[in-house]
DOPANU-874719 format. One record per residue (C-alpha): residue number from 1; x, y, z. Coordinates in steps of 0.5 Angstrom, whole numbers, always signed. Example, Ala and Ser with C-alpha at 12.3 -4.5 7.8 and 13.67 -1.06 7.14 Angstrom:
BEGIN
1_+25_-9_+16
2_+27_-2_+14
***
This chain:
BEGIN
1_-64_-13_-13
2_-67_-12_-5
3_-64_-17_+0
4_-68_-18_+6
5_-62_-23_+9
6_-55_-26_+7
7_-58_-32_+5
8_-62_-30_+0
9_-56_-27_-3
10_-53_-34_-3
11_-59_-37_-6
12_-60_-32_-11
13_-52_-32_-13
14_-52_-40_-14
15_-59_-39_-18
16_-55_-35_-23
17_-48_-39_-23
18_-44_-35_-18
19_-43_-39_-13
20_-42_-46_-11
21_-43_-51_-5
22_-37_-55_-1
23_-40_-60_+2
24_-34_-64_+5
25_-32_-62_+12
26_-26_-57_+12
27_-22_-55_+18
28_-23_-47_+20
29_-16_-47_+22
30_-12_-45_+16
31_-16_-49_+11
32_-21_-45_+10
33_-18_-40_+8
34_-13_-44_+4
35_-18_-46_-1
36_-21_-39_+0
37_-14_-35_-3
38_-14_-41_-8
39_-20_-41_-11
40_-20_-33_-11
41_-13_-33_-15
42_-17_-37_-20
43_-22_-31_-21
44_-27_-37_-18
45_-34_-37_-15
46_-37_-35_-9
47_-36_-40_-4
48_-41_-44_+1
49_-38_-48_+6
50_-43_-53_+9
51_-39_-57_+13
52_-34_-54_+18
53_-30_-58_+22
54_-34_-58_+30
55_-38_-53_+28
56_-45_-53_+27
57_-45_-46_+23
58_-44_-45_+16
59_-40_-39_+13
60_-38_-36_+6
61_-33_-32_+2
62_-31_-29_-4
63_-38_-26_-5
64_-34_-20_-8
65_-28_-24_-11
66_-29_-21_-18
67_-32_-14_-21
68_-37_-18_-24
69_-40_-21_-18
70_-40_-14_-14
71_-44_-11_-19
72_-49_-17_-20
73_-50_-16_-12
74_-51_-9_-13
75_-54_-9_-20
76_-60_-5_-18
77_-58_+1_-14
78_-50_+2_-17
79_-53_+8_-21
80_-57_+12_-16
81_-52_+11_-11
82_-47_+15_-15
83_-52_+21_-16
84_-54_+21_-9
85_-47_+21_-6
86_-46_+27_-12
87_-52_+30_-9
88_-50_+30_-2
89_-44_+33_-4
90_-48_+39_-8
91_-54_+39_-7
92_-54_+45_-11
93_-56_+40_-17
94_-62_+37_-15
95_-65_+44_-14
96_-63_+46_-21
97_-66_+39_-23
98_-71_+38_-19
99_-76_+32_-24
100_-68_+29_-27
101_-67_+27_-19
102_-74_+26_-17
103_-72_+17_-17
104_-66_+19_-13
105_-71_+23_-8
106_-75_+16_-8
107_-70_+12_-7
108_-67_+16_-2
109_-73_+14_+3
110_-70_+8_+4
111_-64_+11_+7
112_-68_+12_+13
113_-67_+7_+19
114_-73_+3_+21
115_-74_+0_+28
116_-77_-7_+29
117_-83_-8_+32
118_-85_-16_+32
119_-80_-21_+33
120_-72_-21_+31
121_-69_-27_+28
122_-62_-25_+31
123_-64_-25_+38
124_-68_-32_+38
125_-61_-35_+40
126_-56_-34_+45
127_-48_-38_+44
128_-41_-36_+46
129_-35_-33_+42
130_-32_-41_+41
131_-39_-43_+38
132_-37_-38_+33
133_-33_-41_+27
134_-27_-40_+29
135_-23_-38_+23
136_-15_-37_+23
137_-13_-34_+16
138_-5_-35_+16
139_-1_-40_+20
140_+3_-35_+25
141_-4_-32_+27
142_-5_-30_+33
143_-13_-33_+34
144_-19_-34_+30
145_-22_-26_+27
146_-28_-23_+24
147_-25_-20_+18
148_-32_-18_+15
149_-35_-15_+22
150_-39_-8_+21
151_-39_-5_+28
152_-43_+0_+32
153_-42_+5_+37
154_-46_+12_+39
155_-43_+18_+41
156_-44_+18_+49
157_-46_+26_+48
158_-52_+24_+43
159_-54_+18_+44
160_-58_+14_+39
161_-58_+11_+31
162_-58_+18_+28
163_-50_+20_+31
164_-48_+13_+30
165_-41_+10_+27
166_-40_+4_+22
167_-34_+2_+22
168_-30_-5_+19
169_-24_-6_+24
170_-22_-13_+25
171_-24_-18_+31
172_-19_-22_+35
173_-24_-29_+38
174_-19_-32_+42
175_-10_-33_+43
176_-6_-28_+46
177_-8_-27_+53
178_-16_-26_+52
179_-21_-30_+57
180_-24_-34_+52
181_-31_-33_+51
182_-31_-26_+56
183_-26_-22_+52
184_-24_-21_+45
185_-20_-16_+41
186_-21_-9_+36
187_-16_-6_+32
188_-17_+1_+30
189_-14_+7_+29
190_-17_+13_+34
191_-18_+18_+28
192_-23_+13_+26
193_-30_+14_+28
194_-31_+9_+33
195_-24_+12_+36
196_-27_+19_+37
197_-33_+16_+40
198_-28_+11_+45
199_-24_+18_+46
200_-31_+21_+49
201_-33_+15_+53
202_-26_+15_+56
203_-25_+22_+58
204_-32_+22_+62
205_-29_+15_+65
206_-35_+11_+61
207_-35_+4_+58
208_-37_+5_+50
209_-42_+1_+49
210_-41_-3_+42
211_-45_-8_+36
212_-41_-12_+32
213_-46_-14_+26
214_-44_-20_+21
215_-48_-23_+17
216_-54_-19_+14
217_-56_-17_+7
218_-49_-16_+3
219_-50_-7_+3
220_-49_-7_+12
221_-41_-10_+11
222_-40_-6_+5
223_-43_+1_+8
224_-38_-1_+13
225_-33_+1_+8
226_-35_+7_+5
227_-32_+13_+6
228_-37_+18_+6
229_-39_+26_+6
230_-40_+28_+12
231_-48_+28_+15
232_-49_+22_+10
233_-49_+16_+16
234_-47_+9_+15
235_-54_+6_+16
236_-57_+10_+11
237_-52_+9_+5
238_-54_+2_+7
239_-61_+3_+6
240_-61_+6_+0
241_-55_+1_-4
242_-59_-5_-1
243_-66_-2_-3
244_-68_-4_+4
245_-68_+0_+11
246_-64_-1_+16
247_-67_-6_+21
248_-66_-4_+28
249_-67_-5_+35
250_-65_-3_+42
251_-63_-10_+47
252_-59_-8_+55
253_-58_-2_+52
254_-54_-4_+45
255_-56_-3_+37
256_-58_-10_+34
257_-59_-10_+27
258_-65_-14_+27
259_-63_-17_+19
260_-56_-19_+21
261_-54_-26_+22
262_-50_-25_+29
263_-49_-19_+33
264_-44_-20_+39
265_-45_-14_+44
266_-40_-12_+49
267_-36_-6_+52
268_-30_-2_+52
269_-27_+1_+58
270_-22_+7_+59
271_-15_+4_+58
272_-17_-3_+58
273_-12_-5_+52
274_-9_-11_+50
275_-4_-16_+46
276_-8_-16_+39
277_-5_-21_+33
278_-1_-22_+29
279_-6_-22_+23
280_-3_-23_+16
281_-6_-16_+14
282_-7_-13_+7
283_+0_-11_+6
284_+3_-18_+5
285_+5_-18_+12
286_+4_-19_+19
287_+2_-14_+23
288_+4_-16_+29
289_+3_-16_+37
290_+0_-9_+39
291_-4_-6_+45
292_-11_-4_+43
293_-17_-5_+46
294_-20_-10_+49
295_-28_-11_+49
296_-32_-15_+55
297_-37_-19_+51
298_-44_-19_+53
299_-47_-23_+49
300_-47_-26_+43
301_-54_-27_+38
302_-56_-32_+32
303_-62_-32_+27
304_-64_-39_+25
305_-60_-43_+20
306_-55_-36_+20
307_-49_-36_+15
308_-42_-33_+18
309_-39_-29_+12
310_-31_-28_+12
311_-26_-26_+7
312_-19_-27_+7
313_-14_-21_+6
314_-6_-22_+3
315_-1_-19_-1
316_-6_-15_-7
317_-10_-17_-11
318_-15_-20_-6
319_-22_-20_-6
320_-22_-13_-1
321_-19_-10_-9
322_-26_-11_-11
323_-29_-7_-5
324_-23_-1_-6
325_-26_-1_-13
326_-32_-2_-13
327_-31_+5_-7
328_-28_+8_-12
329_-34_+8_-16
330_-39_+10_-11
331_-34_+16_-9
332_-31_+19_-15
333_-35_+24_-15
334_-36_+26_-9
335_-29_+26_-6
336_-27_+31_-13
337_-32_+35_-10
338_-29_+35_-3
339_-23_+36_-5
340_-23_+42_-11
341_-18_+41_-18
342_-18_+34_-16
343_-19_+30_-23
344_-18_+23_-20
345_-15_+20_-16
346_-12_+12_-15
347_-10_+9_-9
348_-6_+3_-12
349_-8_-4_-10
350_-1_-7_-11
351_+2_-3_-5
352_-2_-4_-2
353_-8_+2_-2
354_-5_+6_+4
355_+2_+7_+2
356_+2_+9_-6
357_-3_+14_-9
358_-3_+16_-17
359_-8_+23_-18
360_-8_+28_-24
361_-11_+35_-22
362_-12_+42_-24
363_-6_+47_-25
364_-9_+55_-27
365_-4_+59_-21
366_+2_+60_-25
367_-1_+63_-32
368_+4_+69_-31
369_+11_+65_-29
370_+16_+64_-35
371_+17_+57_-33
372_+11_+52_-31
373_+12_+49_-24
374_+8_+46_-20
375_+3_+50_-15
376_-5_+49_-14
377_-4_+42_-15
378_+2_+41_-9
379_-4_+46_-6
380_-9_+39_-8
381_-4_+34_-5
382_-4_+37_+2
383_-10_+37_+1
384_-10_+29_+0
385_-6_+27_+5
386_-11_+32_+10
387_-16_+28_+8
388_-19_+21_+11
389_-16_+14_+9
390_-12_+19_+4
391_-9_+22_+10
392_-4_+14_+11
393_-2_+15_+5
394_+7_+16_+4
395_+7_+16_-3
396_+3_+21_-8
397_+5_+22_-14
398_+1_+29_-18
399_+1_+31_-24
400_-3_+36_-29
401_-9_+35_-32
402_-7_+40_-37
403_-1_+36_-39
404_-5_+31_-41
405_-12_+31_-40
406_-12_+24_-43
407_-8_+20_-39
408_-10_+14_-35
409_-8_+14_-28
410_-10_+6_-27
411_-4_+5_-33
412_+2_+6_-27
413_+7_+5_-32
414_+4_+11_-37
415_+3_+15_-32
416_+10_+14_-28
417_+14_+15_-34
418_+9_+22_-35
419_+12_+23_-28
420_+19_+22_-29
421_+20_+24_-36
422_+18_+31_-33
423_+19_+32_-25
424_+24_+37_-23
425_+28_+33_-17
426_+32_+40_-16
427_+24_+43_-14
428_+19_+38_-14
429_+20_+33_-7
430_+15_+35_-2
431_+17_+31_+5
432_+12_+31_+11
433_+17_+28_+17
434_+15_+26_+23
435_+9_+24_+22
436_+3_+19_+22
437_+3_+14_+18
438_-2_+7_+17
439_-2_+2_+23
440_+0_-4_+19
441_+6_-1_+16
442_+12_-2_+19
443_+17_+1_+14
444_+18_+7_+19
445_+21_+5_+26
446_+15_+5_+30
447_+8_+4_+30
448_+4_+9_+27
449_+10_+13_+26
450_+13_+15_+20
451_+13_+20_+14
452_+11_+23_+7
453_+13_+26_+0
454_+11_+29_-5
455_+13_+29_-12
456_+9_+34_-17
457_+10_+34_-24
458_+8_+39_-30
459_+10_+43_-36
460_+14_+41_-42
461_+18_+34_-42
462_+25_+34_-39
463_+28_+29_-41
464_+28_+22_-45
465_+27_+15_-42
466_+32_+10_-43
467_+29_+2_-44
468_+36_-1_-43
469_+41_-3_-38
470_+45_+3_-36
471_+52_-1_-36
472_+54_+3_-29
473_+61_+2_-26
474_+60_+0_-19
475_+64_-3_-14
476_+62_-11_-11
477_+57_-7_-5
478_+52_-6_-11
479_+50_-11_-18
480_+46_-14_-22
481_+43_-8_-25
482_+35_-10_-29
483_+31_-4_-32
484_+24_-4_-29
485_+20_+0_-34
486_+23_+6_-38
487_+26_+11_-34
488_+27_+5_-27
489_+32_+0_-26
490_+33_-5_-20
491_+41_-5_-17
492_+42_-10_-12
493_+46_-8_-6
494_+49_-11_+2
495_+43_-13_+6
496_+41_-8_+10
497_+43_-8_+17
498_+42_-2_+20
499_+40_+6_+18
500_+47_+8_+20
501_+51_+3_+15
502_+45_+4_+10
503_+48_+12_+10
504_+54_+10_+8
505_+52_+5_+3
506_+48_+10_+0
507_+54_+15_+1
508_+59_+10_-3
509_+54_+9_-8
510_+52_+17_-9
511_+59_+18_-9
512_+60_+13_-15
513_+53_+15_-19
514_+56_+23_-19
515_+62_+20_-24
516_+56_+17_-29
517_+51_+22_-29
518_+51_+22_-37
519_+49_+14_-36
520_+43_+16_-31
521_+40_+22_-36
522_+34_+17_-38
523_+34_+14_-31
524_+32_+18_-26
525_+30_+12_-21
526_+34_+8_-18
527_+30_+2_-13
528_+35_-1_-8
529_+33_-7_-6
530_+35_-14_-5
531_+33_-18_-12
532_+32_-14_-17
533_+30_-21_-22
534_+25_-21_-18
535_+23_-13_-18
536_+24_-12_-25
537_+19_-18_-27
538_+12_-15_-27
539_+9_-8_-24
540_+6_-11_-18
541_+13_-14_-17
542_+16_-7_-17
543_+10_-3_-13
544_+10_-8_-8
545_+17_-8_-6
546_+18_-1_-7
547_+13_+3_-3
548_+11_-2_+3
549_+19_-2_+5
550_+21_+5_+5
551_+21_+10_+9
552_+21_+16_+5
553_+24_+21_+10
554_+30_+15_+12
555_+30_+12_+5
556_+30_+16_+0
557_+37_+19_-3
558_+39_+23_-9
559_+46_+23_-13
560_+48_+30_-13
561_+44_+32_-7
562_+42_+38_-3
563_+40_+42_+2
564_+37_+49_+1
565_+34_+53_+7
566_+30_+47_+9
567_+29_+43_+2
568_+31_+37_+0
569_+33_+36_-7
570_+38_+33_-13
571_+41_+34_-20
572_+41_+27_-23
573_+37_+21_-21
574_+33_+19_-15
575_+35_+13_-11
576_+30_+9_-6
577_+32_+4_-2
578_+27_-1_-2
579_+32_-8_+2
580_+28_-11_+7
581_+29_-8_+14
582_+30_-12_+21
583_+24_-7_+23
584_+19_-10_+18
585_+14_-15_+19
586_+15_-22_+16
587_+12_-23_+9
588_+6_-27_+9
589_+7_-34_+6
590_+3_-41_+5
591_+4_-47_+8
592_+7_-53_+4
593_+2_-58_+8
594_-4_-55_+9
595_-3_-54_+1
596_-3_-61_+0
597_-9_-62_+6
598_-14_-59_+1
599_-12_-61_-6
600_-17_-66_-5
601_-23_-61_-5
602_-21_-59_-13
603_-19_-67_-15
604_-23_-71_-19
605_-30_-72_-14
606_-29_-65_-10
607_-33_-59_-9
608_-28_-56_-14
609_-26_-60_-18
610_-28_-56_-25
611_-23_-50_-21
612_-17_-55_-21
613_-11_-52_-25
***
């Protein structure tokens, strides 16, 4: 299906029963989002608000809310971007098959952008920011965001289309300190590609001029996304997922998506940074107040009748899920060929993507030692964590290909317990201290700032997982013991209060383990954490707790640990404190009263009354 704009998206959605109409007036402060987040949870459809308080804009959300509903926007070209992300990555093949890959080539012409010569319906109407649909997701918010933007900056030293970046990094409307209407806020990190292009601007003392696009055909947003081989643009995958080019003109010097439905252009000066959020972000907490950049807004554009898309992210699963899966499909490929030996890889949606990845490769080094061990896949992993948005991650676990070559690395709790029922914790944890982590993770003690490990497993089993409660002997610090999964338990210890006393708690409870070894055999993994009900009563429980609040470098513990040289490891069980840190940011919770304003919509007479639980 080729979409020539947002709308007809929405029309052909509703035209197949994926979307629905809310006609009733909802409030963009909170509700919206409220309702949004509700019908989400109940794997409902896309949602068009016609009637949004002091606004006379419409705005949808959920257009990616399932699995299904992404592959029916995309249902026409899924297949040809997959082989044509393959060919970019080896173009070798489309040489040996010249005739299977001629529809790819075909379909390739659609990647070439196409500049505009008539009349662009985005530049018929000029507005402020405050005109915008001012929606605030979570209730300690700092403003309203744009949270489904494609951004658009040039590199300074190669101007123009072809040297391009398309990002989706977050925009602050208003709050904080902002002058509302000529000032708004970007959150980005400098590795990103519009971070390399400010780093240019700033060096020659130049604003970075900057496109924000929302709205437009589905292909533009999800583009924005896509990690990609290097020398495939942004603009042209769109083109090729939407079956339709990129429509473009230049307006004051600014790149303006002739198909979007509105473009705020602005600029960006060296070292003019302001206080962005707090923002309720995906991790399941608020990111909080931070100095990034701040762009003086030029102008802001509408076609008629346009449509503001939005979405809203939390704790995992939101509809963002669906992006990252339907990324891993298009990318799969071509990231195993990036990366040589990589089987697969998973970013797991439950931590929070960034801070836990699960991936299987190859392992063919070490076919002349006497014992298996880990070697080319630790040469895979550093070759993960060098790699993109793979390179945030804190947690990979590896394991051979060999082992198991059926192992399915989406069932966490089979592929954990191949991990644990064959790692080596005396050889087999790898750390990366001291270094740079994702800017929304505040489990290391400053922003950006934090570490990495690596555990890598291979060879015959080592020992057997036990399913039932240890009956550990342990003082009153440390209680309430549950089994997460075999070989995991849950053990509640003192809140934690600061890292000096946590090393002592976790001395005392090493020192206590040592005496009990026999009884940890089967457990190689203990999770310290404030609840353990909680942790033990489902697997996204457990990731989400363990991995978004732990710094593996200040967090992880082992009974019987050593240092040899200058590695780290131990003879029993492994133990991560996983408690609430003062550090951390606060965990995103709804609102009781806004929860009862928008009750009305799913009851009898509502908009979404055939969604009430």
């Amino acid at each position: 299906m080729s979409y020539k704009s947002l709308e007809a998206c929405i029309i052909d959605l509703e035209k197949n029963g994926h979307l629905v109409r809310v006609k009733e007036e909802v409030d963009g402060n909170l509700e919206i989002a409220a309702i949004h987040l509700r019908v989400f949870e109940v794997g409902g459809p896309a949602l068009l608000f016609e009637n949004i308080k002091n606004c006379k804009f419409r705005a949808v959300s959920n257009l990616f809310g399932t699995k299904q509903r992404a592959n029916f926007i995309f249902r026409n070209s899924i297949e040809n971007v997959k082989k044509l992300v393959e060919i970019k990555t080896d173009p070798i093949q489309a040489l040996r098959h010249p005739l299977k890959n001629l529809k790819i080539i075909f379909a390739a012409v659609k990647s070439i952008p196409k500049k505009s010569i008539f009349n662009v319906p985005v530049l018929e109407n000029e507005i402020n920011i405050s005109d915008l649909p001012q929606i605030k997701h979570w209730l300690n918010d700092g403003g309203a965001f744009v949270t489904l933007p494609a951004v658009y900056t040039e590199d300074i030293d190669k101007p123009g289309i072809s040297n391009s970046n398309l990002g989706m990094y977050r925009i602050q409307l208003n709050g904080n300190d902002y002058i509302q209407n000529k000032e708004i806020g970007l959150h980005y990190q400098l590795h990103r590609g519009i971070g390399v292009h400010q780093t240019k601007a700033n060096k020659k003392n130049q604003a970075l001029k900057v496109s924000i696009f929302i709205g437009g055909p589905p292909a533009l947003p999800f583009s924005a996304v896509m990690p990609l081989p290097e020398g495939l643009s942004e603009l042209k995958f769109a083109g090729v997922l939407g079956n339709r080019r990129f429509r473009y003109v230049y307006k004051d010097g600014y790149c303006i998506a002739s198909d979007a439905d509105f473009v705020i252009t602005g600029e960006i000066y060296p070292n003019e940074n302001k206080l962005e959020g707090p923002f309720g972000d995906h991790l399941g907490y608020y990111s909080l107040k931070h100095l990034f950049p701040m762009m003086r807004v030029h102008k802001v554009w509408h076609k008629k009748d346009a449509i503001w898309p939005f979405t809203v992210v939390g704790r995992p699963p939101q509809e963002d899920t669906n992006f990252g899966w339907l990324v891993h499909e298009l990318a799969e490929k071509g990231l195993q060929t990036q990366i040589p030996g990589l089987k697969n890889i998973h970013a797991v949606d439950a931590a929070g993507v960034h801070p836990l990845l699960l991936a299987i490769g190859s392992e063919r080094y070490t076919p002349y030692l006497n014992e298996k061990r880990p070697a080319e896949i630790l040469t895979i992993a550093n070759n993960i964590l060098g790699s993109g948005q793979l390179s945030l991650a804190k947690y990979l676990f590896i394991s051979s290909f060999d082992d198991k070559p059926d192992l399915d690395i989406y069932n966490i709790p089979a592929f954990l317990t191949h991990i644990l029922e064959r790692i080596d914790f005396t050889r087999d944890i790898h750390f990366h201290t001291n270094t740079s982590i994702d800017t929304l993770d505040y489990s290391g003690e400053s922003i950006n700032s934090g570490s990495k490990v690596v555990f890598a497993a291979t060879g015959e089993i080592r020992r057997k997982l036990e399913t039932k409660n240890p009956n550990l002997n342990l003082t009153n610090n440390f209680e309430s013991v549950c089994v997460v999964m075999p070989g995991i338990i849950a053990l509640q210890g003192p809140a934690f209060s600061s890292y000096e006393n946590a090393e002592k708690e976790l001395n005392q409870l090493t020192v206590e383990l040592s005496s009990q070894t026999e009884k940890l055999n089967g457990y190689p993994l203990i999770i310290l954490c404030d609840d353990p009900n909680f942790v033990s009563k489902n697997t996204a429980n457990f990731i989400w707790v363990t991995f978004t609040r732990s710094n593996p470098s200040h967090d992880i513990y082992g009974v019987n640990s050593f240092t040899e040289f200058k590695h780290w490891g131990c003879k029993s069980s492994i133990i991560i404190d996983s408690r609430s840190k003062p550090h951390h940011a606060p965990v995103l919770e709804k609102s009781n009263k806004i929860e009862n304003q928008i009750d009305h919509f799913f009851e009898k007479g509502g908009s979404l009354e055939h969604l009430h639980k």
